[in-house]
C-alpha positions, 0 to 999 in steps of 0.5 A, spaced: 834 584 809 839 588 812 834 593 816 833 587 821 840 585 822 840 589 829 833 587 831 836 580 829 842 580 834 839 585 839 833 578 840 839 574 840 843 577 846 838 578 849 836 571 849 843 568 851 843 572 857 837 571 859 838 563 859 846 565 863 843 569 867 838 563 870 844 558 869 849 562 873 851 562 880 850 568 885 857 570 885 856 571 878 851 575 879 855 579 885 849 579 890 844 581 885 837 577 884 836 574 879 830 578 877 834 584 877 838 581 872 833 579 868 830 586 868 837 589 866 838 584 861 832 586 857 835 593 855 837 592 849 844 592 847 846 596 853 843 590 859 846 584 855 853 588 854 852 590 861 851 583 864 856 580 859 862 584 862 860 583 868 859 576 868 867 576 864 869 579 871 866 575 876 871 569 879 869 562 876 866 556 880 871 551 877 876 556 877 882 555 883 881 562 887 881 567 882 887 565 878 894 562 881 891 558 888 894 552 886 898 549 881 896 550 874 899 544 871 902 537 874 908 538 874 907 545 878 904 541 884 908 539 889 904 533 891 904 530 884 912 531 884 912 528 890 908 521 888 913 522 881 920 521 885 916 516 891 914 511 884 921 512 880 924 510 887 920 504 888 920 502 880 928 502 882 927 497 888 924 492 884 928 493 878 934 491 884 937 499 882 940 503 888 944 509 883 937 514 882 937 518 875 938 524 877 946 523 876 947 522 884 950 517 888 947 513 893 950 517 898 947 523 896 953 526 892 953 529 886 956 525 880 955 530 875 958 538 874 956 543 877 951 545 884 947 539 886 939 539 884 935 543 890 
């Protein structure tokens, strides 16, 4: 049984590349056609690693323009920030509150120790 280990994993490989290959985008491919890939693919061992390490490079679709494009969490996004601090402002109006949170004054100044927040 053990004998056949390597032919059972070399069929594996093989088959999950294929099907990465048919299901991936061409930037994945980096330029190449599809057939070409599935020709390399078919090498055993060697095409599927290939291919594997290939497509491991590759920039993803859903990826923001290979890694550090935009904002990674929300509160990295200045956008969401800015929702954040209009929608406290607006929930300090209704509730009849005009002192914000964030330790200042109406007027702007800073009520706590040390430099104002930026």
């Amino acid at each position: 049984m053990l004998r056949y280990l390597p032919l059972i994993l070399a069929v594996a490989l093989i088959i999950y590349c294929v099907f990465d290959v048919l299901g991936s985008d061409e930037r994945a491919r980096r330029g190449l056609p599809t057939t070409v890939w599935l020709l390399i693919v078919l090498l055993p061992f060697v095409g599927g690693v290939v291919w594997l390490v290939v497509r491991r490079r590759a920039p993803h679709a859903g990826a923001p323009g290979a890694r550090g494009g935009g904002p990674v969490a929300p509160d990295d996004d200045p956008e969401f920030l800015f929702r954040l601090d209009q929608e406290r402002r607006r929930r300090q109006r209704q509730d009849g509150s005009d002192r914000p949170d964030d330790g200042s004054t109406a007027d702007g100044s800073s009520t706590a120790d040390g430099p104002p927040a930026a």
